[in-house]
C-alpha positions in Angstrom: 78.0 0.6 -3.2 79.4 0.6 -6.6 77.7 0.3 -10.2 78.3 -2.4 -12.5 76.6 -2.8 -15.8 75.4 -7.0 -16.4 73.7 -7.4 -19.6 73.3 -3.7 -20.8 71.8 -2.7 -17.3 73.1 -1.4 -14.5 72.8 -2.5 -11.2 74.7 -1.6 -7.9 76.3 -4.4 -5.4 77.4 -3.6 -2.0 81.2 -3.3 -3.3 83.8 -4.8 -4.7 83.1 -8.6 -5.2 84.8 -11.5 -7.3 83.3 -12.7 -10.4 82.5 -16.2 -9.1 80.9 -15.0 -5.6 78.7 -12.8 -8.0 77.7 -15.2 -10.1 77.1 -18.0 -7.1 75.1 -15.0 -5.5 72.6 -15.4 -8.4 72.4 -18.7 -8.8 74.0 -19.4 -12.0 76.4 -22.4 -11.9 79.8 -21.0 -13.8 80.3 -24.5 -15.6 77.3 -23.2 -17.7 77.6 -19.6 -18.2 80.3 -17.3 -20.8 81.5 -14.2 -19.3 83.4 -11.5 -21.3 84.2 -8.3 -18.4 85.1 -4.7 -19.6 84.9 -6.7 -23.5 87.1 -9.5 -22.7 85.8 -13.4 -22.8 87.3 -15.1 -20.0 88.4 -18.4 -18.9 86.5 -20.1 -16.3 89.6 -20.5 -14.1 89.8 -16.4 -14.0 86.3 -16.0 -12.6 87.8 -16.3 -9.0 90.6 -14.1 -9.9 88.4 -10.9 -11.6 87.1 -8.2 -9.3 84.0 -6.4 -10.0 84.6 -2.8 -9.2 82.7 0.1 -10.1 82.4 1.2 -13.7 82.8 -2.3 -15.0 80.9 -3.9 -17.9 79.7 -7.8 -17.5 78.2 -9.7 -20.3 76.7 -13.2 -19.2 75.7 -16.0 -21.7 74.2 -19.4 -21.3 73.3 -21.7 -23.3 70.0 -22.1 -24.7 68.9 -25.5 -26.3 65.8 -25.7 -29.1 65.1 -28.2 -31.8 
């Protein structure tokens, strides 16, 4: 198990995992979401490539529309 902290809280996943399979996991279609890990915004096309391992910070954003 490792640690990861998503959103200011921490949470523990059964080990090292890739961004994308995390975020497929919880349901949240990458097209739609911002992701900065350990304080850096990434590209969509480097959510395959980032590992979450333990210690790391994730910070996930979506859109929200109003009027």
């Amino acid at each position: 198990m490792i640690t990861v902290t998503i959103n200011g809280d921490k949470r523990e996943i059964q080990g090292a995992l890739c961004l994308a399979d995390f975020l497929k996991e919880r349901g949240l279609d990458r097209q739609f979401v911002a992701v900065a890990h350990n304080g850096k915004v990434l590209q969509k096309s480097d959510y395959p490539r980032v590992t979450l391992r333990d210690g790391d910070v994730v910070e996930i954003v979506r859109p929200v529309g109003g009027g």
